[in-house]
C-alpha positions in Angstrom: -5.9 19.8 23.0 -4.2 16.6 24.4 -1.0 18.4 25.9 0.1 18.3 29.3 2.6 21.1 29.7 5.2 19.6 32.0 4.0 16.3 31.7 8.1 15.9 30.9 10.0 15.7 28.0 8.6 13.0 25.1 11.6 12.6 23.8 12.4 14.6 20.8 14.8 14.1 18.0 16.8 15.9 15.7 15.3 17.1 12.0 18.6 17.3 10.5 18.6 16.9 6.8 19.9 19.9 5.8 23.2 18.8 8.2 25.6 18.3 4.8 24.5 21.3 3.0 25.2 23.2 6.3 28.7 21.8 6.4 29.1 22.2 2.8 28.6 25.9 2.6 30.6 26.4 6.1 33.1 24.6 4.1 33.4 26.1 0.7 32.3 29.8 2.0 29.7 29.7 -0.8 26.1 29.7 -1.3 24.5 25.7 -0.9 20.8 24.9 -2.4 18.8 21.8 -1.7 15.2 20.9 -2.5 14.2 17.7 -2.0 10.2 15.9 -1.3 10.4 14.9 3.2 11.3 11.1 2.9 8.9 10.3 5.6 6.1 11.4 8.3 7.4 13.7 10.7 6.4 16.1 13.6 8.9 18.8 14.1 9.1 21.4 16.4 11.0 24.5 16.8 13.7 25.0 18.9 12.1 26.2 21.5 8.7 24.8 21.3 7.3 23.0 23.7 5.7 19.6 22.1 2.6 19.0 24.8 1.2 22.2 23.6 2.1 22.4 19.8 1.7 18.3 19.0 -0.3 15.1 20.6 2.7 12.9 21.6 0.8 10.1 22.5 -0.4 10.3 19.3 2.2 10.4 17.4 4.4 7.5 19.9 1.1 5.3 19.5 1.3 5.7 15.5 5.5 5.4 15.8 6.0 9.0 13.6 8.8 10.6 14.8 8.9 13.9 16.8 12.2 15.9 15.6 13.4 19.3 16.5 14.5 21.7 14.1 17.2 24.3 14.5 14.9 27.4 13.6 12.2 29.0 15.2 8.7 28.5 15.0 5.8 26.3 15.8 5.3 22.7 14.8 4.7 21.5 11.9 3.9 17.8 10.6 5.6 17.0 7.1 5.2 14.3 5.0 6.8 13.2 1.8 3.9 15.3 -0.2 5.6 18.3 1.2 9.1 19.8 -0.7 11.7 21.3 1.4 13.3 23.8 0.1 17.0 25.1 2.1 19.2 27.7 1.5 22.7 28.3 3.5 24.4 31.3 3.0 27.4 33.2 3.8 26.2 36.3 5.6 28.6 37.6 8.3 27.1 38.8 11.6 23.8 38.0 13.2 21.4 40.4 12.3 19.8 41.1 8.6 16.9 38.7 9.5 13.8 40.3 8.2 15.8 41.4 5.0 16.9 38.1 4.4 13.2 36.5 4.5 12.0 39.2 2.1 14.9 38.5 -0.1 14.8 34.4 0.2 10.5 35.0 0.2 10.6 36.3 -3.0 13.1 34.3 -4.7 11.0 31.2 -3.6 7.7 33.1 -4.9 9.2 33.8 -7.9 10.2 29.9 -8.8 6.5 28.8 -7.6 5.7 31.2 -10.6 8.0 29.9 -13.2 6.8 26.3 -12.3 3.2 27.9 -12.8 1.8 28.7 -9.4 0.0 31.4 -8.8 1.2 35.0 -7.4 2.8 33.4 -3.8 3.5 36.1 -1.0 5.1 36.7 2.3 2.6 36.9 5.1 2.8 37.3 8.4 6.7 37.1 9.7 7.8 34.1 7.9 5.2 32.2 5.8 4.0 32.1 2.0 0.8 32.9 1.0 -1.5 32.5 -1.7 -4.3 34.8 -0.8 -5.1 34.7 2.8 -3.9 30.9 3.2 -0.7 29.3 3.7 1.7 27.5 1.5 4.5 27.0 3.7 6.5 28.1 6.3 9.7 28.6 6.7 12.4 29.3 9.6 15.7 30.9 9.7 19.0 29.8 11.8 21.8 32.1 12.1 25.4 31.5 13.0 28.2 34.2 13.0 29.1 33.0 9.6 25.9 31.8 7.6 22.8 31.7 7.6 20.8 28.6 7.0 16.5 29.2 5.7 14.2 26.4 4.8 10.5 26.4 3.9 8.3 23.8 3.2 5.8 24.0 0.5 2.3 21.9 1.3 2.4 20.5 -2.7 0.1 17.2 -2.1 0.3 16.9 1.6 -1.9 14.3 3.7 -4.4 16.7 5.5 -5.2 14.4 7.9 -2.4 14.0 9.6 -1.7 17.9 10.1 -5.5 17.4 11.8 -4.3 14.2 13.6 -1.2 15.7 15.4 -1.3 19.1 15.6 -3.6 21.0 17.7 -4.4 24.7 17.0 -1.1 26.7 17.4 -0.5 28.4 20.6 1.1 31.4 18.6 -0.4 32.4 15.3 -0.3 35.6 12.6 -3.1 38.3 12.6 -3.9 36.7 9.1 -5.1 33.4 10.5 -7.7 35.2 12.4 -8.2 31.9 14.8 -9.0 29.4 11.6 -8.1 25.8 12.0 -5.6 24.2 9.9 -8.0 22.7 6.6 -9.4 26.8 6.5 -6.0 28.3 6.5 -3.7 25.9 4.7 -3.6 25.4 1.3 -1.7 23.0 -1.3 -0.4 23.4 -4.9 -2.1 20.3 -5.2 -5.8 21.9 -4.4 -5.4 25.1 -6.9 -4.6 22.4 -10.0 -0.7 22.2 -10.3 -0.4 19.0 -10.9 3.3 18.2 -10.8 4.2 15.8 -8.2 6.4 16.5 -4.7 9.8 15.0 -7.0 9.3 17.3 -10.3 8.4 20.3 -8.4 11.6 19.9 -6.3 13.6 18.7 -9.4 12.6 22.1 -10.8 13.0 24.4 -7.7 16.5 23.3 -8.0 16.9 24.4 -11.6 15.4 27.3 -11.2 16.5 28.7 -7.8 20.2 27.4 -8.3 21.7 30.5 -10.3 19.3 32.7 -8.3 21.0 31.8 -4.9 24.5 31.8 -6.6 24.2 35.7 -6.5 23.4 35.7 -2.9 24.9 36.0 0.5 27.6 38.0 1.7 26.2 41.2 2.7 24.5 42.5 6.0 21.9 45.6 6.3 
């Protein structure tokens, strides 16, 4: 690892794509759906994480990728534009209803990756999809009193080397890792045969998922 906790603070953006869908559901008190392929190389970090530990900052400022900050939890992650972003703002008064809300917003997600012909796709560990024992994505959750904002990203063709090249292991992982690095526990649509690109698959998550997330929102547990 090439962190140096306290070394100060490298000087971390803002990942804030999802700003207008945010707005837009703040706005019209409904639910907003966006999937999209990442436009660029990124490394983003949670909101609290600390980048010295979860990335290689001189890594990333010597190759000029960004280091953003997202508004959800989590540990980094480095996305590129063979990854698809899928986000989901809905209204959902109050701040609790978390862990029902990833089950409900896992599934729906799962169930898409099927009708575009993926394989059975579960939720593992707290917030991450699975095929098997490896991940597909991961995904973070940002409440407000009002809404509440979830995105994933799903690894669909993503550059493996990079993850390698700017992340170190995690400090913080699930029981399901059990300690593997990153090519041992990730996986990509890509690698099991589906061949649609980053653009069709998120062309068709947004067909799919849009009536699915009109039915949503609105009620806490």
């Amino acid at each position: 690892m090439t962190g140096r906790r306290g070394a100060g603070d490298p000087g971390a953006g803002v990942w804030d794509l999802d700003r207008g869908l945010i707005e837009a559901a703040c706005a019209a008190g409904r639910p907003q759906l966006a999937a999209y392929p990442h436009p660029n190389v990124a490394a983003v970090i949670g909101r609290g994480g600390d980048p010295w530990v979860e990335t290689r900052p001189e890594l990333l400022a010597r190759d000029q990728v960004p280091l953003l900050r997202r508004r959800g939890g989590g540990c980094a992650v480095v996305l590129d534009p063979g990854n698809v972003v899928c986000s989901i703002v809905l209204p959902w008064p109050g701040l609790s209803g978390i862990t029902r809300a990833f089950a409900v917003l896992s599934e729906a997600i799962a169930s898409a990756l099927a009708a575009c012909g993926a394989p059975p796709v579960r939720q593992a560990g707290t917030s991450d999809l699975a095929l098997g024992d490896r991940k597909l994505g991961g995904s973070c959750i940002w409440r407000t009193r009002n809404i509440l904002y979830y995105t994933t990203t799903l690894l669909v063709d993503p550059d493996w080397d990079l993850i390698d090249r700017y992340l170190p292991h995690p400090p913080r992982e699930p029981a399901y890792r059990a300690g593997r690095g990153h090519r041992d526990f990730l996986i990509s649509l890509r690698s099991i045969g589906l061949q649609a690109s980053s653009r069709t698959l998120a062309a068709d998550l947004q067909t799919i998922l849009t009536p699915v997330v009109a039915g949503l929102g609105g009620e806490e547990t």
